[in-house]
C-alpha positions as CSV (number, residue, x, y, z in Angstrom):
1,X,-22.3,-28.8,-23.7
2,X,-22.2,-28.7,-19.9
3,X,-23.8,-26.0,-18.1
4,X,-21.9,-23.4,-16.5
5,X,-22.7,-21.8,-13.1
6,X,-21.8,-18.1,-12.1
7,X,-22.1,-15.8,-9.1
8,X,-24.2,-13.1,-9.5
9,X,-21.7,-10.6,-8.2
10,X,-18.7,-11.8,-10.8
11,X,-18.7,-12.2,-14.7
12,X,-17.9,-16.0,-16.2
13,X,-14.2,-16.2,-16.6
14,X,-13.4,-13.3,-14.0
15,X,-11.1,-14.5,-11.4
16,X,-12.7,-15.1,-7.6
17,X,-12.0,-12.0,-5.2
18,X,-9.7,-12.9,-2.2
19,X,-10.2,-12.5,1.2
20,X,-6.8,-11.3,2.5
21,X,-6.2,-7.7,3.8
22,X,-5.0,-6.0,0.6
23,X,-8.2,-7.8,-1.6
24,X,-10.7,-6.0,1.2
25,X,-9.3,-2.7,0.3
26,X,-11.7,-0.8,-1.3
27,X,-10.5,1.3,-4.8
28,X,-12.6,4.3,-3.1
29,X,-13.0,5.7,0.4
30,X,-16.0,5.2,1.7
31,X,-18.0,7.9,4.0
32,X,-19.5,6.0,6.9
33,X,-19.9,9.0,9.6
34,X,-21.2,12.3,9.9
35,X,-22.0,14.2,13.1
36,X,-23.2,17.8,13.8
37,X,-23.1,18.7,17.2
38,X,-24.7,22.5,18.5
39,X,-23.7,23.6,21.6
40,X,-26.1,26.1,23.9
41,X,-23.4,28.8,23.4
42,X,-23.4,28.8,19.5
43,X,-20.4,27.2,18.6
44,X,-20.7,23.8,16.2
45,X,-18.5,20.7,16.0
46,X,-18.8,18.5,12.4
47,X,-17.0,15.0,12.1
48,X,-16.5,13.1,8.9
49,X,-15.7,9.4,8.9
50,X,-14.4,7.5,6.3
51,X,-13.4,3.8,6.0
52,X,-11.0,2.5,4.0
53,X,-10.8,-0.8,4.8
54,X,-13.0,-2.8,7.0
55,X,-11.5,-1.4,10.5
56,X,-9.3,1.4,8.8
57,X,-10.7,4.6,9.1
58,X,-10.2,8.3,9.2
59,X,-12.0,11.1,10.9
60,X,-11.7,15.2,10.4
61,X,-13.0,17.7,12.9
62,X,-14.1,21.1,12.4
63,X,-15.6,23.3,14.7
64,X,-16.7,26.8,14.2
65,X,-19.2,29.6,15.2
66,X,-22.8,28.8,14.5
67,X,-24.3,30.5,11.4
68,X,-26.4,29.1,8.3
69,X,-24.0,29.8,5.9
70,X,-20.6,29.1,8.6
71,X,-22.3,25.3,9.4
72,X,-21.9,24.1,5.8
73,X,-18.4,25.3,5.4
74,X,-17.5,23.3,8.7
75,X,-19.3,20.5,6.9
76,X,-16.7,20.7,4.3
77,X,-14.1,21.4,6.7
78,X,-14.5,18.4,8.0
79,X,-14.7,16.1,5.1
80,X,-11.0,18.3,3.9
81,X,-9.4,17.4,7.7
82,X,-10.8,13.6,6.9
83,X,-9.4,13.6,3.1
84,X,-5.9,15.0,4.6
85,X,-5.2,12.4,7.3
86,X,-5.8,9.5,5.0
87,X,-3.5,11.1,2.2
88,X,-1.4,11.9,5.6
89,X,-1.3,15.3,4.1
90,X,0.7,14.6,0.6
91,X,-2.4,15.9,-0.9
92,X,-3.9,18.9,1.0
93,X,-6.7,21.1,0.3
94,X,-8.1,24.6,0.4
95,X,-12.0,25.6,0.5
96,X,-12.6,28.3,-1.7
97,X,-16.5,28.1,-1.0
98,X,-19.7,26.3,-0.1
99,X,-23.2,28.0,-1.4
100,X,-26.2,26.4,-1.7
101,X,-28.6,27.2,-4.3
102,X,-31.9,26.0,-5.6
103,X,-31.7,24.1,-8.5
104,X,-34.9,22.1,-10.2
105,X,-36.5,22.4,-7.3
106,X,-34.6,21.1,-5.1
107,X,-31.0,22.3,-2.8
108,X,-28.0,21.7,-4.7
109,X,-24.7,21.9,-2.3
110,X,-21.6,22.9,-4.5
111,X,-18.5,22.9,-3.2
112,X,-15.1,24.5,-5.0
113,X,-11.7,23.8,-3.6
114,X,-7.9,24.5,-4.4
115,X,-5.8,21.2,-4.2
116,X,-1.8,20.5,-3.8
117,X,0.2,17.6,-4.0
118,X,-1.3,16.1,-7.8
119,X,-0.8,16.5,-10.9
120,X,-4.3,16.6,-11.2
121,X,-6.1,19.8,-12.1
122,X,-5.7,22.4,-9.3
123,X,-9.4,23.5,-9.4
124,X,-11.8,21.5,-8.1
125,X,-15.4,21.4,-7.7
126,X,-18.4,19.1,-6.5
127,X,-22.2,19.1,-5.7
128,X,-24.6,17.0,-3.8
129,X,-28.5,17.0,-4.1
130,X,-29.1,17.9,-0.8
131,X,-32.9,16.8,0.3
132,X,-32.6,18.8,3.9
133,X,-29.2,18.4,5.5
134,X,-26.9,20.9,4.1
135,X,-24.1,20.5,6.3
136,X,-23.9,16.4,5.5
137,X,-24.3,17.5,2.1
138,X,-21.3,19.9,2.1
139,X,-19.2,16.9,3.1
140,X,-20.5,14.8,0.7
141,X,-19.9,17.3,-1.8
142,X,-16.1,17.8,-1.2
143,X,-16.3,14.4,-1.6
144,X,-18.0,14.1,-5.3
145,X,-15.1,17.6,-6.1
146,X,-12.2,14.7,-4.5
147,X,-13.7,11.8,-5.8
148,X,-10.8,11.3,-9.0
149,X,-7.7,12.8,-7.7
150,X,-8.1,10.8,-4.2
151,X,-8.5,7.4,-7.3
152,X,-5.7,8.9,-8.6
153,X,-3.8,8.9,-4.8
154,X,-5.3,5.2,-3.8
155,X,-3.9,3.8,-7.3
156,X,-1.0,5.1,-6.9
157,X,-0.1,3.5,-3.2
């Protein structure tokens, strides 16, 4: 019986991945960027990047009034603004809230949001383990809330 070589990155009998344009589409968006930018007068500016394809990406921008609680809903601002460009707004979304809370010892960022434009469920909601950056980890969760209707949206294209 002859031997039989495989990659380590593809199963035997699974068919080679192609290197055209479409093939280096990811089936997810991918966050690549965050910025949080304080200004002597109080007022903040978040940024949420994410990449598509290699060289495809989207950015939201939300800027806001300084506060502990404000920051983290810019945070998720932000990633919403990001979300809503790349579905070029067929799929929009509303933040109901941002809290953070202590959880097994640890901060837990949970994020609850109101979506239109699919058939998904309407209410959504997503955390992140957030070791000390709560703001990142209020995009991040409206990320983990969006993660299967925005699968449902990139399938669908």
């Amino acid at each position: 019986m002859p031997a039989v070589s495989t990659s380590p990155d593809r199963a035997p009998g699974a068919p080679r991945a192609q290197s055209t344009p479409a093939a280096l589409r990811r089936e997810r968006l991918r966050f690549t960027g965050f910025s949080y930018e304080r200004s002597p007068a109080g007022r903040v500016s978040c940024q949420v990047t994410l990449e598509w394809a290699p060289g495809e990406s989207v950015a939201g921008k939300a800027e806001g009034q300084a506060s502990p609680a404000g920051d983290s809903r810019l945070g998720a601002e932000a990633a919403i603004r990001a979300l809503e460009a790349f579905t070029e707004r067929k799929i929009s979304f509303e933040l109901v809230g941002v809290k953070v809370v202590r959880a097994f010892d640890a901060n837990v960022v949970i994020a609850s949001l109101i979506q239109h434009g699919d058939e998904g469920p309407e209410r959504l909601l997503g955390c992140y383990l957030a070791d000390g950056d709560m703001v990142r980890g209020a995009a991040l969760a409206v990320l983990n809330a969006t993660n299967r209707v925005l699968g449902n949206f990139i399938s669908a294209r």
